[in-house]
C-alpha positions as CSV (number, residue, x, y, z in Angstrom):
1,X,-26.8,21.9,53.5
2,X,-29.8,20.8,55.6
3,X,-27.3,18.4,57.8
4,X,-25.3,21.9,58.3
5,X,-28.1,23.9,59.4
6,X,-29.4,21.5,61.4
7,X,-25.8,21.1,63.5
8,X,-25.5,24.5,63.5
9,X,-29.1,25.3,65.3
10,X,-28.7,22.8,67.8
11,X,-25.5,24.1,68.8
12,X,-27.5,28.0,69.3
13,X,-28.5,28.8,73.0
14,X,-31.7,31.2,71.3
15,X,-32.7,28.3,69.5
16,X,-35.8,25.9,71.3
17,X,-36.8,24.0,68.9
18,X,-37.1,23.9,64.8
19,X,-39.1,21.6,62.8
20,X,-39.9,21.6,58.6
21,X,-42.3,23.7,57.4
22,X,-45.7,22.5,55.9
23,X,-45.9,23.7,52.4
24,X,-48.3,26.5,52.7
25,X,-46.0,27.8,55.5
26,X,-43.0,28.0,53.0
27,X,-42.6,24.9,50.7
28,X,-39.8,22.6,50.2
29,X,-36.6,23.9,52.4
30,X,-38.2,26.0,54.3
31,X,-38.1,25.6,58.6
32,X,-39.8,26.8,61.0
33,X,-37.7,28.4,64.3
34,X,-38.6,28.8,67.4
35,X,-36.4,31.5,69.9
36,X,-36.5,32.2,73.2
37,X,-37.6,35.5,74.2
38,X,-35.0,38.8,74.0
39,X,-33.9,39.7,77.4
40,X,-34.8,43.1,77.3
């Protein structure tokens, strides 16, 4: 699952950049996202 969602973010125009998340910031599994901006 993690190789999936990892193919699948890359592939996302919205997404910049991802990274895994430090365990106070949501334990094991859990990623951090970064989007760009809405175009409002």
């Amino acid at each position: 699952l993690r190789g999936m969602l990892h193919s699948w973010l890359v592939q996302k125009d919205e997404v910049v950049a991802f990274c895994v998340a430090n365990k106070a910031d949501g334990g094991h599994g859990a990623l951090i996202v970064l989007l760009k901006p809405a175009l409002n």
